[in-house]
C-alpha positions as CSV (number, residue, x, y, z in Angstrom):
1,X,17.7,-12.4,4.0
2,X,20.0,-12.0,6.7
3,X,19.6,-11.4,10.4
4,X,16.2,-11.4,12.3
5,X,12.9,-9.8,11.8
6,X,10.6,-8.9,14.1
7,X,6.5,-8.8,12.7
8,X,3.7,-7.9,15.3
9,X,0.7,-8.5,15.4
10,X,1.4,-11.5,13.1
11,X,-2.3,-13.6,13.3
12,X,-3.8,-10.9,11.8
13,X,-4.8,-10.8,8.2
14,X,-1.8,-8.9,6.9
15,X,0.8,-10.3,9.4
16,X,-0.1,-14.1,9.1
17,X,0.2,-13.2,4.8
18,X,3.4,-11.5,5.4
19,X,4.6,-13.9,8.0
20,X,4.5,-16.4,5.2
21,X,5.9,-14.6,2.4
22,X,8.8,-13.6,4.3
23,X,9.6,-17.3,5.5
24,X,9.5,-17.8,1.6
25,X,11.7,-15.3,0.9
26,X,14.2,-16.8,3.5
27,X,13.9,-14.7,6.1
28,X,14.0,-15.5,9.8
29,X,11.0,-14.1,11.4
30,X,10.0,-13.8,15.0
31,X,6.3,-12.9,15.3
32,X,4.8,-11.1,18.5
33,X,0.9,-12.3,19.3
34,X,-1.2,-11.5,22.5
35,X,-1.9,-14.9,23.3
36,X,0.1,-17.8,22.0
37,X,-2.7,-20.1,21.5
38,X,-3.8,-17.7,18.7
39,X,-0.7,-17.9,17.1
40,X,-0.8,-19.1,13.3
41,X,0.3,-22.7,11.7
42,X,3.3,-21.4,10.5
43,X,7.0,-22.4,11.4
44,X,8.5,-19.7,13.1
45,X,8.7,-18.7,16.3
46,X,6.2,-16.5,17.9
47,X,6.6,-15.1,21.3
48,X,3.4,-13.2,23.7
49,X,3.8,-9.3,24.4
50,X,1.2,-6.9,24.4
51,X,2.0,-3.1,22.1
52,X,0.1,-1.1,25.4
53,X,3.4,-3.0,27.6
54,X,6.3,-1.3,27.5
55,X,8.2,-4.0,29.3
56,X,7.3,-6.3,26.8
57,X,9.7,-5.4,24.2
58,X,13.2,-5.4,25.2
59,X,13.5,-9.1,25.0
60,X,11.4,-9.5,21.6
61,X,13.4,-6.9,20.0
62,X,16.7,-8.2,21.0
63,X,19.0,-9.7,18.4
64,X,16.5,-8.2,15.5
65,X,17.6,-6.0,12.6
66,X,14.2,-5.0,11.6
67,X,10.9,-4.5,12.5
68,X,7.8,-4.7,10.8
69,X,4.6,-3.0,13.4
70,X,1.2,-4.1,11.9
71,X,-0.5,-4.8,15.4
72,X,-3.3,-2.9,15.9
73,X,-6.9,-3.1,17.0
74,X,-9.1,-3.1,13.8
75,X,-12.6,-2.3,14.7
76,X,-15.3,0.1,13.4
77,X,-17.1,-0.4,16.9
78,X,-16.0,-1.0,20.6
79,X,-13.8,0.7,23.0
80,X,-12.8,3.8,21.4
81,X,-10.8,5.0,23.9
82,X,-8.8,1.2,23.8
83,X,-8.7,1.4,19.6
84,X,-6.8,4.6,20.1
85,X,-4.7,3.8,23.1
86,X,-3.3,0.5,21.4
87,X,-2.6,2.4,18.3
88,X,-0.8,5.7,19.5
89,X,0.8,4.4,22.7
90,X,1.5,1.2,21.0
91,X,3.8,3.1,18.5
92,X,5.8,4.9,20.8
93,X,6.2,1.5,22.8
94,X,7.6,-0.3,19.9
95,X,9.4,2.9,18.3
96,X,11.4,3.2,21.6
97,X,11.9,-0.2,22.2
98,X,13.6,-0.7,18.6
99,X,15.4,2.4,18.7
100,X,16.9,1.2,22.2
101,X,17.4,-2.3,20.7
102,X,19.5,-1.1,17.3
103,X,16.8,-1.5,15.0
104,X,16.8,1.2,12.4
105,X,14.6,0.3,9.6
106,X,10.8,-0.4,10.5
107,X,8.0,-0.8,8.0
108,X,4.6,0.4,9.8
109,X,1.6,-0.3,8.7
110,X,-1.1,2.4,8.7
111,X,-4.0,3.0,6.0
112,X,-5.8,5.0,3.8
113,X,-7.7,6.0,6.6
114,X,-4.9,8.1,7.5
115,X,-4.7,9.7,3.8
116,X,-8.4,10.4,3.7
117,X,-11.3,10.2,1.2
118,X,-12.1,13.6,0.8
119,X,-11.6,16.5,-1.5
120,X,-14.3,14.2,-3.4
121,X,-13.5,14.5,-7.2
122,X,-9.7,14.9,-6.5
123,X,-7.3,11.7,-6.6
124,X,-5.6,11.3,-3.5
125,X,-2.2,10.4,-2.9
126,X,0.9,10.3,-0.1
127,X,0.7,13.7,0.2
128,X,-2.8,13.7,1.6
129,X,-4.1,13.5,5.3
130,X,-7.4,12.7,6.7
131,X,-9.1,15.4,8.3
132,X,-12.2,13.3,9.4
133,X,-12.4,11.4,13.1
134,X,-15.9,10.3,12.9
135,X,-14.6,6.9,13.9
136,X,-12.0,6.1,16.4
137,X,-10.0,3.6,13.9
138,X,-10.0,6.5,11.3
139,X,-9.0,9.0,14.3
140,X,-6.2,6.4,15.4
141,X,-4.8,5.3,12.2
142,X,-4.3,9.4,11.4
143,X,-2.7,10.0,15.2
144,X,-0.3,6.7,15.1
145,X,1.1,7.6,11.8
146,X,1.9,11.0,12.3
147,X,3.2,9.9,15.4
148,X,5.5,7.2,13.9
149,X,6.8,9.8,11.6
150,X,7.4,12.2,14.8
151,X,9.2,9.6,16.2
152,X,11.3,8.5,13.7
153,X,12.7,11.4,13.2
154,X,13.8,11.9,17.0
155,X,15.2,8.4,17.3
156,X,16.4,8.6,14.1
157,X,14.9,5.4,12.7
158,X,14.5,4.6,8.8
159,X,11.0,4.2,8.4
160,X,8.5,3.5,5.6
161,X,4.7,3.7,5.9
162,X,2.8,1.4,4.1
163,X,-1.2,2.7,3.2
164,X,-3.5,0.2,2.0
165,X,-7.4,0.2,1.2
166,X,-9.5,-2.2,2.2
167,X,-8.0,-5.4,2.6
168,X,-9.3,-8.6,1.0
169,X,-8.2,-12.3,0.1
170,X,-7.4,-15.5,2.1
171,X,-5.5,-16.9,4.7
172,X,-6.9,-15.1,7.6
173,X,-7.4,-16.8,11.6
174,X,-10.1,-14.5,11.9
175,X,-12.3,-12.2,9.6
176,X,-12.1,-8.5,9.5
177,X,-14.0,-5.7,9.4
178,X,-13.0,-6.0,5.2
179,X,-13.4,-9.3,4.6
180,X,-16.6,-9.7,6.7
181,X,-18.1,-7.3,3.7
182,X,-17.9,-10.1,1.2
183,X,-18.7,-12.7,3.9
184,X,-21.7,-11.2,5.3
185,X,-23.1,-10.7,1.6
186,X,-22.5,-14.1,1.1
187,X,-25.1,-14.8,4.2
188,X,-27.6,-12.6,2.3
189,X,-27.2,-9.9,5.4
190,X,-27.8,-7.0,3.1
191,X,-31.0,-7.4,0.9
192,X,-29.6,-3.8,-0.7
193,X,-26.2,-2.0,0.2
194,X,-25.4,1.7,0.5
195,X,-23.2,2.7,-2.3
196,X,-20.6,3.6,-0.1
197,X,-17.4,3.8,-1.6
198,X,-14.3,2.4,-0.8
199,X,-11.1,0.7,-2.5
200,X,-9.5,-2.5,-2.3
201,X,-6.4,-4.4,-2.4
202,X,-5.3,-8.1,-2.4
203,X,-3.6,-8.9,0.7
204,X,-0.9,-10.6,-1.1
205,X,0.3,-7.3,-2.4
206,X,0.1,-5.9,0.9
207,X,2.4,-8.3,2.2
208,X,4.7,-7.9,-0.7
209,X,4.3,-4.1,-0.3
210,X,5.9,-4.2,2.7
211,X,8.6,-6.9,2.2
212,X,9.6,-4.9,-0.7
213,X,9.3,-1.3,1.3
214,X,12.0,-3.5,3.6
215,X,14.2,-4.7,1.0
216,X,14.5,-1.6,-1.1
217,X,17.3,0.4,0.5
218,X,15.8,4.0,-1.6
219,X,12.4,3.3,-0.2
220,X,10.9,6.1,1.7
221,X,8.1,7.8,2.7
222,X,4.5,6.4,2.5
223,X,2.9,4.3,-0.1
224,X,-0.7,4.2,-0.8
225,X,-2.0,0.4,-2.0
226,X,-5.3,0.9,-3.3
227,X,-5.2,-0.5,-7.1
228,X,-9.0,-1.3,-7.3
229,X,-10.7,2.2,-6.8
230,X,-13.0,4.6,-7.6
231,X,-16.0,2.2,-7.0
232,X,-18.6,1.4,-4.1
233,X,-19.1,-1.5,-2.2
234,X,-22.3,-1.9,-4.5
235,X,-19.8,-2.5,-7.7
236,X,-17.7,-4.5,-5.3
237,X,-21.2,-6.7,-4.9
238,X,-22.4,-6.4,-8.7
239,X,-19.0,-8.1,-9.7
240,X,-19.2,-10.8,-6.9
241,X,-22.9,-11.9,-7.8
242,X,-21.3,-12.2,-11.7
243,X,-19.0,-14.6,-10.6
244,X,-21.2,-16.2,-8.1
245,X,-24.6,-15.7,-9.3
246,X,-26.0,-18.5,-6.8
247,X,-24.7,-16.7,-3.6
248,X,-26.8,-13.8,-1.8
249,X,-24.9,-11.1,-2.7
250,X,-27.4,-7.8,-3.1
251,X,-28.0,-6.4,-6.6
252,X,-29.7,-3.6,-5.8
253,X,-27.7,-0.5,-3.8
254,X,-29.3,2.6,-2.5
255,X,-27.7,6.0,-3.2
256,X,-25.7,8.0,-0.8
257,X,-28.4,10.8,-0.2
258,X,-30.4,8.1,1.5
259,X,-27.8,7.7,3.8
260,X,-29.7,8.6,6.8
261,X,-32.3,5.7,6.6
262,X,-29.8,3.6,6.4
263,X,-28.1,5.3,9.7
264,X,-31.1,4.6,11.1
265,X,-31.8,1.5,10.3
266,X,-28.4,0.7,11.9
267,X,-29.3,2.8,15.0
268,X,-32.4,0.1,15.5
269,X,-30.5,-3.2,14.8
270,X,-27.9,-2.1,17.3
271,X,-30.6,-1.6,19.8
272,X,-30.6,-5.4,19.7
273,X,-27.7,-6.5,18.6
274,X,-25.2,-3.7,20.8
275,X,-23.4,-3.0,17.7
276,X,-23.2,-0.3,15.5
277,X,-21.7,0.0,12.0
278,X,-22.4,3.1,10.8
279,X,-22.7,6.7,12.2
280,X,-23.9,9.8,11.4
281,X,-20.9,11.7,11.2
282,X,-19.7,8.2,9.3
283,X,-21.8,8.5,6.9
284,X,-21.4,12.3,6.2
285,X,-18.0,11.3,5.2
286,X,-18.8,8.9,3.0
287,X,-21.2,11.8,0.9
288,X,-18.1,14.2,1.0
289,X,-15.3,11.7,-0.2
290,X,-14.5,8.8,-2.8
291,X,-12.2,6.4,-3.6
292,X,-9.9,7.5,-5.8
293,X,-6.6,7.4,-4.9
294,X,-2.9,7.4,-7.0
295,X,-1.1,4.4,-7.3
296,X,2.1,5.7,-8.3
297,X,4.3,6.4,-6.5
298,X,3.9,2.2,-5.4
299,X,4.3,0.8,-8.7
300,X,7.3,3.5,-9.6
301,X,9.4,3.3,-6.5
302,X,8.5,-0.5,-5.6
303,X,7.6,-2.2,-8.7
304,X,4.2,-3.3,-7.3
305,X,1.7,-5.0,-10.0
306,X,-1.4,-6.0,-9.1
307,X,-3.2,-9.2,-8.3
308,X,-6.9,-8.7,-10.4
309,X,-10.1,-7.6,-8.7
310,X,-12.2,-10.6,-9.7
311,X,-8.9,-12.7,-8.3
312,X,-9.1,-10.4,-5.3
313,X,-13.2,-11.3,-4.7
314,X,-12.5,-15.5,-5.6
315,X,-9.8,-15.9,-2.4
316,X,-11.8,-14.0,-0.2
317,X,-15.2,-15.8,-1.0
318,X,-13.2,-19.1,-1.0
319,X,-12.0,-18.6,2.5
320,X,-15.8,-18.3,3.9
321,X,-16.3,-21.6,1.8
């Protein structure tokens, strides 16, 4: 493709997958990482700035012809405050920056988070917003996107929102807070599971997702990716221990209207541990949604197929291996 592309956040799960797939697709990438030393193996160049730094962004933005924003803090515990900062100032940074620098067309990277997982019983789609800030990721993710969209429309930029579910599959520096659900199984961490539910996508459809959202001149709008949905992490966990029957994943789950012994339970391993994973207003969510969202619009407007759950479950247990 011609001209330069600009990707932050590029070592993390999504951007080092689409880092790659666009140097296959011939693109000429520039990725943006806090620290240099955490920069991926991949030949291209990568240059430090920080999303919450203004001042960062002329220079990496100069000469590019599109942007991709993916960087972000993705965290179901820490510094709230932080998690929301580097999301919704970090937009406008970038937004500004590429509308100073010529850049029209961005592809921004936001999440069903921001679509939602309630009315339970109804399938969501683009159309949907989440009303539920029980965590600050969930809060942020909602914030940043409808500020992107704001934005776009004053500086008159051509963007395109990409929405995935959870994220799982290989090649990633680090694990997340997705991946670290099949890799902490694997550890036999959870004797039994909540049946919490949540959807799922392989991250190489992500990454083609938005390459394509890029490419496709008619693209618009947002575009949910959650192809393997309507289940729990429980059936997410039933599936693995089929394929792996020797590993530790749980078999048994625990319904959601015991819920609060698991909040607790959480409450006293992160009096030890200083982490906690799941909340009470968390987990009132989870009771009042699912994971059942439309495809559609995805597959219609961008093509997308889909790689296959049990494909999705072997590259992400492979990459703890």
């Amino acid at each position: 493709m011609d001209g330069l592309v600009v990707v932050t956040g590029a070592n993390g799960h999504i951007g080092n997958n689409l880092c790659r797939q666009l140097l296959e697709h011939g693109y000429n990438v520039r990725g943006t990482v806090r620290s240099l030393d955490k920069a991926p193996d991949l030949d291209m160049e990568f240059v430090e700035a920080d999303v919450l730094v203004a001042e960062d962004w002329d220079n990496v933005l100069q000469g590019a012809t599109g942007l991709f924003h993916l960087a972000t803090i993705y965290a179901t515990s820490g510094d709230g405050q932080l998690i929301l900062d580097t999301a919704n100032h970090g937009t406008e940074n970038l937004f500004r920056a590429a509308a100073k620098a010529g850049i029209s067309r961005i592809v921004y990277t936001s999440s069903v988070a921001a679509i939602g997982s309630s009315p339970k019983g109804v399938v969501k789609d683009e159309s949907n917003w989440n009303q539920n800030f029980s965590l600050p990721y969930t809060q942020a993710k909602t914030e940043s996107e409808r500020k992107a969209w704001k934005l776009a429309e004053e500086l008159n930029l051509d963007l395109r929102v990409i929405n995935p579910s959870g994220v799982l599959g290989g090649s990633f520096s680090r694990p997340t807070p997705s991946t670290d659900i099949i890799g902490d199984a694997m550890k036999g961490k959870y004797p039994v599971v909540p049946k919490i539910p949540l959807a799922f996508v392989h991250v190489d459809d992500v990454a083609t997702a938005h390459r394509l959202a890029y490419e496709k001149d008619e693209a618009n709008g947002r575009y949910v990716l959650a192809p393997h949905q309507g289940g729990t992490i429980h059936d997410l966990f039933k599936s693995a221990k089929k394929m792996y029957p020797k590993m530790k994943f749980p078999r048994f789950g625990i319904p959601l209207w015991m819920m609060p012994i698991v909040v607790f339970q959480d409450w006293l391993i992160g009096l030890f541990t200083g982490k906690r994973m799941i909340t009470r207003s968390a987990a009132k969510a989870f009771t009042n949604g699912d994971s059942k969202y439309s495809n559609l619009k995805a597959e219609n407007e961008l093509g997308m197929t889909w790689k296959s759950y049990e494909e999705m479950i072997q590259d992400t247990v492979e990459a703890y291996s």
